[in-house]
BAMARPA-884447 format. One record per residue (C-alpha): residue number from 1; chain; x, y, z. Coordinates in Angstrom, 2 decimals, padded with zeros to 5 digits. Example, Ala and Ser with C-alpha at 12.3 -4.5 7.8 and 13.67 -1.06 7.14 Angstrom:
<pt num="1" cadena="A" u="012.30" v="-004.50" w="007.80"/>
<pt num="2" cadena="A" u="013.67" v="-001.06" w="007.14"/>
! end
This chain:
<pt num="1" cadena="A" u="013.70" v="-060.01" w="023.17"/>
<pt num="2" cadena="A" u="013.13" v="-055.95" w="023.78"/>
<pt num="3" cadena="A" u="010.13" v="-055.20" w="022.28"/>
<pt num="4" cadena="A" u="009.86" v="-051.28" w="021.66"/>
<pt num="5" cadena="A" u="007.15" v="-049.42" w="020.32"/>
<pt num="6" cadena="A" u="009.25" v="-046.95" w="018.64"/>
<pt num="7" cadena="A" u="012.28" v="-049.13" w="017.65"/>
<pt num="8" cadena="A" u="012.65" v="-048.30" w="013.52"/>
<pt num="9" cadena="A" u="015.36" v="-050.13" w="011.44"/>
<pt num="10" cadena="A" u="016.46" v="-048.00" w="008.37"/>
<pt num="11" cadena="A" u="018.23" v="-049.93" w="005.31"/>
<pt num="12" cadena="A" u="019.12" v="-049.57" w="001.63"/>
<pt num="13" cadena="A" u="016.44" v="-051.11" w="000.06"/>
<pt num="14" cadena="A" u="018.11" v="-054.39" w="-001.06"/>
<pt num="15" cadena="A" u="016.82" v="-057.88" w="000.08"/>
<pt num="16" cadena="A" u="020.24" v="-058.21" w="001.34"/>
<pt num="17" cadena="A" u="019.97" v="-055.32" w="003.82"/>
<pt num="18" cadena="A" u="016.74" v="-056.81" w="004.74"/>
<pt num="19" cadena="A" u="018.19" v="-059.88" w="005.71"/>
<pt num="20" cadena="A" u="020.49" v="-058.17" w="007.75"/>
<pt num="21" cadena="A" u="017.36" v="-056.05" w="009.88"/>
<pt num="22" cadena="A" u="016.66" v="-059.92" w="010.35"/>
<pt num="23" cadena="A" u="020.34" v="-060.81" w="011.77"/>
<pt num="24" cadena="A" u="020.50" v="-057.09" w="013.35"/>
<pt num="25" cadena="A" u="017.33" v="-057.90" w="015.51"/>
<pt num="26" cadena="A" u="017.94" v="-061.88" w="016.88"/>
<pt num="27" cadena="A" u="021.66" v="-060.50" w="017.12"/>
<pt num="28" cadena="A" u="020.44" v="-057.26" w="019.52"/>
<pt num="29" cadena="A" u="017.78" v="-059.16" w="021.14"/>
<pt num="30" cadena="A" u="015.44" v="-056.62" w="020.00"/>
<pt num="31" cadena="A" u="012.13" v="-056.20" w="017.60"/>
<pt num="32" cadena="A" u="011.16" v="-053.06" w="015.69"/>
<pt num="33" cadena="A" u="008.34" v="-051.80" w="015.01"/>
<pt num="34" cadena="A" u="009.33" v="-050.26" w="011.49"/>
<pt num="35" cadena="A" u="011.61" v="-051.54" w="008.91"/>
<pt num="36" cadena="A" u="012.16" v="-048.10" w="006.77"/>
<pt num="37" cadena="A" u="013.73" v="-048.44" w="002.91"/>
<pt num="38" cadena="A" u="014.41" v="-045.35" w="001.52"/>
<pt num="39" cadena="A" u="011.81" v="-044.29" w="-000.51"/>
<pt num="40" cadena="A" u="009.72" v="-044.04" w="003.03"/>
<pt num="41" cadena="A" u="010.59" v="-040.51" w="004.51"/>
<pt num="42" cadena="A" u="011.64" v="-039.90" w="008.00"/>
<pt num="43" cadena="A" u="008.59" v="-038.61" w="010.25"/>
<pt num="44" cadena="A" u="009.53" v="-035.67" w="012.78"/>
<pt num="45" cadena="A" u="009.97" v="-037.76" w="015.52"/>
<pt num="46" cadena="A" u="011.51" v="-040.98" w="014.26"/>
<pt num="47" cadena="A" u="014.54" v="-041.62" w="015.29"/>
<pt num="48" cadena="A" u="016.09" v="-044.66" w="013.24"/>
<pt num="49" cadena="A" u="018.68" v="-046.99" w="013.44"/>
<pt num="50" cadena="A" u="020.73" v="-047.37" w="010.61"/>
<pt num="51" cadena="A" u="021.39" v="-051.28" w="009.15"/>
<pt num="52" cadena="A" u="024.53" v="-051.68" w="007.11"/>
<pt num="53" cadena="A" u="023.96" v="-054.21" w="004.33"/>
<pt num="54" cadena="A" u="026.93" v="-057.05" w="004.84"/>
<pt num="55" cadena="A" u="026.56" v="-060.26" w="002.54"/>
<pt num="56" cadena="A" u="027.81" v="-063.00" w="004.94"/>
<pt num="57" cadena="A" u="025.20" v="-061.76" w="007.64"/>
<pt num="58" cadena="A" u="022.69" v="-061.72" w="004.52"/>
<pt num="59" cadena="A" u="023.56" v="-064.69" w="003.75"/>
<pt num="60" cadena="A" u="023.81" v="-066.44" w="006.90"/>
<pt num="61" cadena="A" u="019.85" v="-065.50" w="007.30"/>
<pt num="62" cadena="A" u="018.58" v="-066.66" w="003.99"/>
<pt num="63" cadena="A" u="020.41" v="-069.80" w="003.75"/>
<pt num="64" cadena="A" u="018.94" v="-070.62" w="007.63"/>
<pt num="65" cadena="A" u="015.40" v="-070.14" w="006.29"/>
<pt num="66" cadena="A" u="015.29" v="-073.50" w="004.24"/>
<pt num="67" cadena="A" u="017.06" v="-075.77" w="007.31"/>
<pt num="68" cadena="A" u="015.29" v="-074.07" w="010.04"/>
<pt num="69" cadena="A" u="011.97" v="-073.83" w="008.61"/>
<pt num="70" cadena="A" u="011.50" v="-074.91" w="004.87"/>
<pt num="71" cadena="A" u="012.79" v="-074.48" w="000.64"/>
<pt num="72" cadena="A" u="008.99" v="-073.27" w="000.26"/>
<pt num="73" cadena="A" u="009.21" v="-070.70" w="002.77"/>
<pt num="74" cadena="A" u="012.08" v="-069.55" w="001.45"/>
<pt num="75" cadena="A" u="010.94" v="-069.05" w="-001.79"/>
<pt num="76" cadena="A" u="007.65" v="-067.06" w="-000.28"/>
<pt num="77" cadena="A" u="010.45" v="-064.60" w="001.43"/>
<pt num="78" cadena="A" u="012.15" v="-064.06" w="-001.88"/>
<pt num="79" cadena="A" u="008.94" v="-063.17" w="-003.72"/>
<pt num="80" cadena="A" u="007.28" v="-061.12" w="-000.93"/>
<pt num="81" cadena="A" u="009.90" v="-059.09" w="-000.94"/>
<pt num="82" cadena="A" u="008.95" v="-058.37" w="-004.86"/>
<pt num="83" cadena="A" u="005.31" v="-057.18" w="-004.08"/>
<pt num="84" cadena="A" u="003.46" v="-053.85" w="-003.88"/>
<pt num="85" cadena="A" u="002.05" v="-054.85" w="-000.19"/>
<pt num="86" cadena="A" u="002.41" v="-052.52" w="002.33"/>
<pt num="87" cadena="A" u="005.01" v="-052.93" w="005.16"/>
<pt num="88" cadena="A" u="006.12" v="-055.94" w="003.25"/>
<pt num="89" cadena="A" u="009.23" v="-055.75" w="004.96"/>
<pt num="90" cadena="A" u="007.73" v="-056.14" w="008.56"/>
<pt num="91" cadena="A" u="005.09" v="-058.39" w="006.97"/>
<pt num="92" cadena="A" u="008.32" v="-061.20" w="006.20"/>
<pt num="93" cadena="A" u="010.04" v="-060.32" w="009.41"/>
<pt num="94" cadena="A" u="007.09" v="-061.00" w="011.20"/>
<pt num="95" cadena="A" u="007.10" v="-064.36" w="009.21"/>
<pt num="96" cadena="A" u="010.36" v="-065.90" w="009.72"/>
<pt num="97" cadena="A" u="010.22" v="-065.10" w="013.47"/>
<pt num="98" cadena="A" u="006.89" v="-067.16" w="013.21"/>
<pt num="99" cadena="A" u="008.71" v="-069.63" w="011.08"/>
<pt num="100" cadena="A" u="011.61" v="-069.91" w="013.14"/>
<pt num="101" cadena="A" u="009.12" v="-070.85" w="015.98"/>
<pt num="102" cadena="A" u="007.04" v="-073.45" w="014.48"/>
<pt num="103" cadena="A" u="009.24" v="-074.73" w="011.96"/>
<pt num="104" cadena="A" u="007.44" v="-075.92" w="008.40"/>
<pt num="105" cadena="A" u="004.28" v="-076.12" w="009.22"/>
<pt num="106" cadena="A" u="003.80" v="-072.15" w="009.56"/>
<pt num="107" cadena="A" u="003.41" v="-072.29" w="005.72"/>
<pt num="108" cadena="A" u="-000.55" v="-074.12" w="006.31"/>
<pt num="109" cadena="A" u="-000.93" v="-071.47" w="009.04"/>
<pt num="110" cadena="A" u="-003.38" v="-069.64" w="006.73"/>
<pt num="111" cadena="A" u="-005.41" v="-068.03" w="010.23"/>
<pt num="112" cadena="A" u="-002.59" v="-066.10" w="010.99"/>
<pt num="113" cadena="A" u="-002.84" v="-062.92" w="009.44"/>
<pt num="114" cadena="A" u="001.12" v="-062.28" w="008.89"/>
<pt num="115" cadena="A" u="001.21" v="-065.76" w="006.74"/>
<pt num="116" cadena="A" u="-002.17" v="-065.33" w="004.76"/>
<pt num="117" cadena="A" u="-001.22" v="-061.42" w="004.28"/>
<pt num="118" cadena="A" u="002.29" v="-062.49" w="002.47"/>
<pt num="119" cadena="A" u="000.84" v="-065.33" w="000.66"/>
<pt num="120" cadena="A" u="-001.67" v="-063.36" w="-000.66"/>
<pt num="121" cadena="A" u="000.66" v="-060.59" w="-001.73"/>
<pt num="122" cadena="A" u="003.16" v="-063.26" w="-003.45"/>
<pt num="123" cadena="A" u="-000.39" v="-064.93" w="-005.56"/>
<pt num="124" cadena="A" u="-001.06" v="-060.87" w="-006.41"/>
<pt num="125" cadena="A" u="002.44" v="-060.73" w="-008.08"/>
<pt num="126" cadena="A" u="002.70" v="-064.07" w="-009.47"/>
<pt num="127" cadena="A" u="-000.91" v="-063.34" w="-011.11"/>
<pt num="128" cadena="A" u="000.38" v="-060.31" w="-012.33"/>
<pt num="129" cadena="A" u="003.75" v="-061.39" w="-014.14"/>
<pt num="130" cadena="A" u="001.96" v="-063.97" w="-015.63"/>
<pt num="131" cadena="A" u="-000.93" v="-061.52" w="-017.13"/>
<pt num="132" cadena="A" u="002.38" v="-059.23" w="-018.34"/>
<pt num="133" cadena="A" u="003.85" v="-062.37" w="-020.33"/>
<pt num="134" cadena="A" u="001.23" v="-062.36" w="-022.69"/>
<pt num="135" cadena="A" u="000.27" v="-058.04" w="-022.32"/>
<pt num="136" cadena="A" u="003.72" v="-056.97" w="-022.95"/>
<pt num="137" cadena="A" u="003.91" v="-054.90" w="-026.29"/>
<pt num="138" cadena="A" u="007.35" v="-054.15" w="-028.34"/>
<pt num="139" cadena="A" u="008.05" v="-051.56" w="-030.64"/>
<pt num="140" cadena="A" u="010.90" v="-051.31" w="-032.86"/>
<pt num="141" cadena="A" u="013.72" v="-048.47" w="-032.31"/>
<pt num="142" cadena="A" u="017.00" v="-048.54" w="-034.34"/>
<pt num="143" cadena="A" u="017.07" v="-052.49" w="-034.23"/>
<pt num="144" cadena="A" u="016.27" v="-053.32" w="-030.27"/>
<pt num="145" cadena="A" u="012.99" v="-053.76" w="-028.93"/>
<pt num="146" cadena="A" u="011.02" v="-051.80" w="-026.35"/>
<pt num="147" cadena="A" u="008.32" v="-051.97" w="-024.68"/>
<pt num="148" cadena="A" u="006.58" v="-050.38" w="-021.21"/>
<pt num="149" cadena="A" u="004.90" v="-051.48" w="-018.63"/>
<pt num="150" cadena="A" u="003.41" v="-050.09" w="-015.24"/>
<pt num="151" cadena="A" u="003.36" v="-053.47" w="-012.96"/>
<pt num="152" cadena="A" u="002.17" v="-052.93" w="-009.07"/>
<pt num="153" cadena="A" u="004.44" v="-055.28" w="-008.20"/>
<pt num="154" cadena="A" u="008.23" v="-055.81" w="-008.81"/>
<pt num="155" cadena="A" u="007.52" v="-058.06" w="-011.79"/>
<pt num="156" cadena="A" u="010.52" v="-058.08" w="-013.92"/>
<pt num="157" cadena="A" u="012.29" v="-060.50" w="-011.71"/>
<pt num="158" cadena="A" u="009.84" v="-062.70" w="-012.72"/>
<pt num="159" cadena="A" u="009.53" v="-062.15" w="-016.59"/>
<pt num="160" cadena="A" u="013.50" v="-062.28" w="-017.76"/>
<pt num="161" cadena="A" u="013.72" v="-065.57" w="-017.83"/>
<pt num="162" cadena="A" u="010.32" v="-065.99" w="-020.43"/>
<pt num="163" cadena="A" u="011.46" v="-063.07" w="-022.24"/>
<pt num="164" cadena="A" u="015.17" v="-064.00" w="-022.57"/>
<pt num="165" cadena="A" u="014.46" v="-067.21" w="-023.46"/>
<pt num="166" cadena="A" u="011.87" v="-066.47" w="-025.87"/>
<pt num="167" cadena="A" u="014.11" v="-063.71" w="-028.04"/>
<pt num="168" cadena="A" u="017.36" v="-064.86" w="-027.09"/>
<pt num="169" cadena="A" u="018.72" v="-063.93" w="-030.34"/>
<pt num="170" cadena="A" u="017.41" v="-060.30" w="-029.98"/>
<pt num="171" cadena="A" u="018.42" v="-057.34" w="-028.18"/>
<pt num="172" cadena="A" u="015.46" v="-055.69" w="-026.19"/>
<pt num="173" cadena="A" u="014.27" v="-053.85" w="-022.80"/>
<pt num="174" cadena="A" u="011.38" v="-053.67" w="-020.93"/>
<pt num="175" cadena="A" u="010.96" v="-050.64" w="-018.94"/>
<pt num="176" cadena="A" u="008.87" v="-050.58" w="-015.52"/>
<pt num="177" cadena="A" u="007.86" v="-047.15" w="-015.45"/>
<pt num="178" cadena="A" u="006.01" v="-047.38" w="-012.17"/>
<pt num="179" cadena="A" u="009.29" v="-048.66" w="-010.02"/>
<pt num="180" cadena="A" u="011.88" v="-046.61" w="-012.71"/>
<pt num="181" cadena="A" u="013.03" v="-050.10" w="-013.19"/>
<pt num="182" cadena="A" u="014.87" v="-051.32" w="-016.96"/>
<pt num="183" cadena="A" u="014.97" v="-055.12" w="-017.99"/>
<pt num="184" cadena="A" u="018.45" v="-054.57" w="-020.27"/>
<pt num="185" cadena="A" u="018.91" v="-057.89" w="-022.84"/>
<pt num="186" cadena="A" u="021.95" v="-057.70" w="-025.30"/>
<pt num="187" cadena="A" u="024.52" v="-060.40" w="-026.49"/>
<pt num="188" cadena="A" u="022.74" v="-063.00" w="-024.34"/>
<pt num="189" cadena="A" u="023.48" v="-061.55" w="-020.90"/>
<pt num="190" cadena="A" u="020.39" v="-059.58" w="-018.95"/>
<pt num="191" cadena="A" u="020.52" v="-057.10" w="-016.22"/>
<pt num="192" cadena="A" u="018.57" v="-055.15" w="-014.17"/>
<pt num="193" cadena="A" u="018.86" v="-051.34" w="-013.54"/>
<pt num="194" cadena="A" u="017.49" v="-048.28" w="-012.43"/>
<pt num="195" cadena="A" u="016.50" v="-045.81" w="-014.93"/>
<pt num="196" cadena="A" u="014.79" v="-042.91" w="-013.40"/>
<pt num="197" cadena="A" u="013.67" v="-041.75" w="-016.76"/>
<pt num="198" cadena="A" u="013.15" v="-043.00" w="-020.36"/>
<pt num="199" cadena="A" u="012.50" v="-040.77" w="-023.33"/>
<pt num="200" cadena="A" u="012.45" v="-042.69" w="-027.12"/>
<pt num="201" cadena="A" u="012.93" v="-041.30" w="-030.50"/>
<pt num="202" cadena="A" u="010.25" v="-040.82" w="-032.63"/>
<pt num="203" cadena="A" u="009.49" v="-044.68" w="-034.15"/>
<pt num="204" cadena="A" u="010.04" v="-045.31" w="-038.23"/>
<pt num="205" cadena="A" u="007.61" v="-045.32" w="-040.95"/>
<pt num="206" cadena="A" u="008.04" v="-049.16" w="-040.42"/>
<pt num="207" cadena="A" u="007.28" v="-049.22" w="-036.87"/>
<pt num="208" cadena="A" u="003.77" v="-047.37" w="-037.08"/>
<pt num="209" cadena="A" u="003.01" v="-049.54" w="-040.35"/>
<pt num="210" cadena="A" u="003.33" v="-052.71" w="-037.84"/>
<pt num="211" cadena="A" u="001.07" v="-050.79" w="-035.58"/>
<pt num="212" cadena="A" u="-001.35" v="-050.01" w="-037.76"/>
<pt num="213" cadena="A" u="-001.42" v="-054.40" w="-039.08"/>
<pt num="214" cadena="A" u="-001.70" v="-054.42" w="-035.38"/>
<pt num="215" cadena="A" u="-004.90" v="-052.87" w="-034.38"/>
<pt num="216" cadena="A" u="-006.01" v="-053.88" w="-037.95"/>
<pt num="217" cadena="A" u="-005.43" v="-057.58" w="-036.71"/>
<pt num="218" cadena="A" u="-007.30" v="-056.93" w="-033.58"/>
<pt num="219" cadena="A" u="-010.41" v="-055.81" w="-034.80"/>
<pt num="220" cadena="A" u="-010.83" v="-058.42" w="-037.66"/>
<pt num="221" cadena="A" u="-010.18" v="-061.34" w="-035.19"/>
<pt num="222" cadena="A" u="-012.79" v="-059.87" w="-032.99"/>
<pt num="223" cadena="A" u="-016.48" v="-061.26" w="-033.07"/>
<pt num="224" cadena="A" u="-019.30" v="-058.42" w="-032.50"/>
<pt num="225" cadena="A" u="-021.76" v="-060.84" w="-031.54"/>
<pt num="226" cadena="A" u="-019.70" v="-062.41" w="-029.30"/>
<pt num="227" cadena="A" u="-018.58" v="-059.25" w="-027.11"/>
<pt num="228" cadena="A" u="-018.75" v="-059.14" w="-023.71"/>
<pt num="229" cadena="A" u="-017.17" v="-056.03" w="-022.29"/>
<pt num="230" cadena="A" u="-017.26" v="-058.04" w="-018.48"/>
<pt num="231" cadena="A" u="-015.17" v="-060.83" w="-019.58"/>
<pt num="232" cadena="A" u="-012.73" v="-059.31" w="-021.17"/>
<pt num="233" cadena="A" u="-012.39" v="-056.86" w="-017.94"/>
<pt num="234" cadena="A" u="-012.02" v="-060.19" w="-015.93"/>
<pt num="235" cadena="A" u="-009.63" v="-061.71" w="-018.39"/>
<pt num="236" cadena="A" u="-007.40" v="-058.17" w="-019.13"/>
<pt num="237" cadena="A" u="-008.28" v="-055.70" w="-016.67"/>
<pt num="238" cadena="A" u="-008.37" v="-052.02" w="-018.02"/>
<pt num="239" cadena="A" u="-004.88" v="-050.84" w="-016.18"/>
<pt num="240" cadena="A" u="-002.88" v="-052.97" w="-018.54"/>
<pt num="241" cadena="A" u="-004.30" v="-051.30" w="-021.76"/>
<pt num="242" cadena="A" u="-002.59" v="-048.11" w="-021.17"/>
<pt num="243" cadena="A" u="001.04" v="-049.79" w="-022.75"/>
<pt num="244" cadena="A" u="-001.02" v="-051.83" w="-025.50"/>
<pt num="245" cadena="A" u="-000.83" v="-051.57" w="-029.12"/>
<pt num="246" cadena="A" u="-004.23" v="-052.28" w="-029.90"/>
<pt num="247" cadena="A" u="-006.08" v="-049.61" w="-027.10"/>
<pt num="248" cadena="A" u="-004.06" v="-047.11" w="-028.18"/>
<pt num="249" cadena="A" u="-005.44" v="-044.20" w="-029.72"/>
<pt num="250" cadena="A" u="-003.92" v="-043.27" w="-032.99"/>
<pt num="251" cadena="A" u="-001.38" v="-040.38" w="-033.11"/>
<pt num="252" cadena="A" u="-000.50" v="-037.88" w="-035.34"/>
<pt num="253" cadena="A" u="002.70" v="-039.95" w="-037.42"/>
<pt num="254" cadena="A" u="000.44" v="-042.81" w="-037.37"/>
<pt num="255" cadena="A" u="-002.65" v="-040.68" w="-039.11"/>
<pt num="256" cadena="A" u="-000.35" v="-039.38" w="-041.23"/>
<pt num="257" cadena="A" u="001.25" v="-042.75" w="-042.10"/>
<pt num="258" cadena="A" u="-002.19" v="-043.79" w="-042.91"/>
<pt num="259" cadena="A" u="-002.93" v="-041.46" w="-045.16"/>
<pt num="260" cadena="A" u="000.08" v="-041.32" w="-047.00"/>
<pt num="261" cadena="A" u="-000.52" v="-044.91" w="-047.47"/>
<pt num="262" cadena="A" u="-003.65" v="-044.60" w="-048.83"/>
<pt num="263" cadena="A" u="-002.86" v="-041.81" w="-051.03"/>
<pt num="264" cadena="A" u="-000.14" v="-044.73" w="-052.73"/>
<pt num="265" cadena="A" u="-002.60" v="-046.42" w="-053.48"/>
<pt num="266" cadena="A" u="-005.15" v="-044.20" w="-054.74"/>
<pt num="267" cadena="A" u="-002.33" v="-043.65" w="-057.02"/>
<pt num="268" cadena="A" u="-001.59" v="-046.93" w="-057.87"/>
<pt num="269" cadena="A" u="-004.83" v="-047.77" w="-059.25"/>
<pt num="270" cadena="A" u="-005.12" v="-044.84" w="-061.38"/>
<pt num="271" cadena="A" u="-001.74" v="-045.90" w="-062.75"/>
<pt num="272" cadena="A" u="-003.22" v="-049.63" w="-063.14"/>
! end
């Protein structure tokens, strides 16, 4: 194969046109040394060859990985391409050539950097959509549930099928604000889509009263003598507590909910 330094493949973004970088470069007899999406701008002197996404050649690649080198590998190639790492794309081309060359066995070839690098990047998002199934936090607007989360990794994937199973009777999203990314359940059916921006109405009096049980709940449960700041770092590291109920400070409509509240009863009693 031609192996030139400054060889870049450009694609859409999709694991499909991926795939096809991967058919594009046994095809041409050629390896790059980039594989641009496009969120990656052009430097001044890169000159880049475009990849056109086609689903048999797509296909034709991903269905060779489990005969030529394993089901496992396969899977590894689906969920790298989900993770935050670097380069991933290069990082599973580099992969399945290795794969393609040793067969199954390149799995247990944890000394090669290219295999322990994506390995390690698929345990980093597996890690972290598992943390998320618990972390997640809905709110209530006009009947449908939302919540927000800022993942490193492509974790949604990963989370419909918990989440869909476990309110299949409800309608709800879950917005990735880091990747502009919208988790879309209604009448059963999910889908995935871009959303570049969300902005919510103003939750109900309902809503903030849930919030308030909430944080309420949170602090009775918790045990003062018992605290240790270190573990609970370990156990729910501090970049997940910016989308959570309970570390939320308290805004205005909630202080005012509060007090409105209390004033009820205040009045109450001196009816009683």
């Amino acid at each position: 194969m031609s192996d030139r330094a400054d060889l870049v493949y450009a694609y859409d973004g999709s694991f499909e046109g991926l795939m096809c970088c991967i058919f594009e470069s046994y095809a041409k007899k050629e390896i790059p040394s980039v594989i641009r999406p496009p969120d990656i701008q052009q430097t001044l002197f890169d000159t880049a060859k475009w990849i056109e996404t086609d689903e048999h050649k797509a296909d034709r690649v991903y269905n060779s990985i489990p005969l030529k080198i394993s089901s496992q590998a396969q899977e590894l190639v689906k969920l790298g391409f989900l993770t935050c790492v670097p380069n991933k794309e290069l990082l599973i081309y580099r992969f399945l050539r290795l794969g393609y060359k040793y067969g199954g066995k390149v799995m247990t070839m944890l000394t090669d950097d290219t295999v322990y690098s994506l390995q390690k990047a698929v345990r980093h998002l597996t890690s972290e959509s598992h943390k998320f199934k618990g972390f997640v936090r809905f709110s209530v607007y006009d009947q449908v549930l939302v919540a927000i989360i800022e993942p490193k990794n492509y974790v949604l994937p990963l989370l419909s099928p918990h989440f869909c199973d476990r309110f299949r009777s409800e309608s709800f999203m879950i917005y990735d604000k880091t990747h502009s990314l919208a988790l879309i359940y209604q009448s059963q059916k999910a889908e995935l889509i871009f959303v570049e921006e969300l902005t919510l109405p103003e939750v109900d009096s309902i809503e903030v009263e849930y919030r308030r049980l909430w944080k309420q709940f949170y602090k009775t449960i918790a045990i003062e003598a018992r605290s240790n700041p270190r573990c609970r770092m370990t156990l729910m590291p501090k970049r997940y507590w910016g989308q959570m109920t309970e570390f939320k400070e308290t805004d205005g409509l909630e202080r005012q909910h509060v007090a409105e509240t209390q004033s009820t009863y205040r009045i109450g009693e001196l009816d009683n």
